[in-house]
C-alpha positions in Angstrom: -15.4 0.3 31.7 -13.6 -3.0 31.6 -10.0 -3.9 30.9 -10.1 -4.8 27.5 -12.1 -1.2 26.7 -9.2 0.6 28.6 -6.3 -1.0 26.6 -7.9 -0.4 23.1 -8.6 3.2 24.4 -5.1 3.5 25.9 -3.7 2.5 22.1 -5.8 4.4 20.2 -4.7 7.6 22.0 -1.0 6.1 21.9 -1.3 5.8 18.0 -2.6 9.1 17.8 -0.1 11.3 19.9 2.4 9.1 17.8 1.1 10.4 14.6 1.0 14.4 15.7 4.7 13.8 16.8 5.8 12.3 13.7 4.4 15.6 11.7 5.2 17.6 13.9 9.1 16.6 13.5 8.6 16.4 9.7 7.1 20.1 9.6 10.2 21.1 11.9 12.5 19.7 9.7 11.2 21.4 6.9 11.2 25.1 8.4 14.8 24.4 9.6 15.9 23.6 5.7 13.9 26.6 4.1 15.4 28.8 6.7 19.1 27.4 6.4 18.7 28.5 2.8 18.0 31.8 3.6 21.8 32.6 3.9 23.7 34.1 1.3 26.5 31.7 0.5 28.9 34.1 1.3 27.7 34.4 5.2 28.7 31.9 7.8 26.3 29.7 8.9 25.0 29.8 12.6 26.9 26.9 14.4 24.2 24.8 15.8 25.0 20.9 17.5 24.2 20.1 14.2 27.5 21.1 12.1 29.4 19.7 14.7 30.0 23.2 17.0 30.1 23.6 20.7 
């Protein structure tokens, strides 16, 4: 396998572990919403780094 093989081979697999993380973080962010609105109004939230707890 020459050089120029190897680099295409090496970006393919780059693009493609690039794409699984991006929906992998856009799924995450979705499951974090629908379960933030699973709290009654009326119960405090959970503090996470988020709102600004420590």
């Amino acid at each position: 396998m020459d050089g120029k093989t190897l680099a295409r081979l090496a970006a393919v697999i780059f693009v493609a572990v690039a794409i699984i993380a991006t929906a992998i973080e856009i799924n995450r962010r979705d499951v974090s919403q629908d379960a933030s609105a699973t709290f009654p109004p009326s119960t405090p939230q959970p503090s996470s780094p988020e709102n600004g707890a420590r």
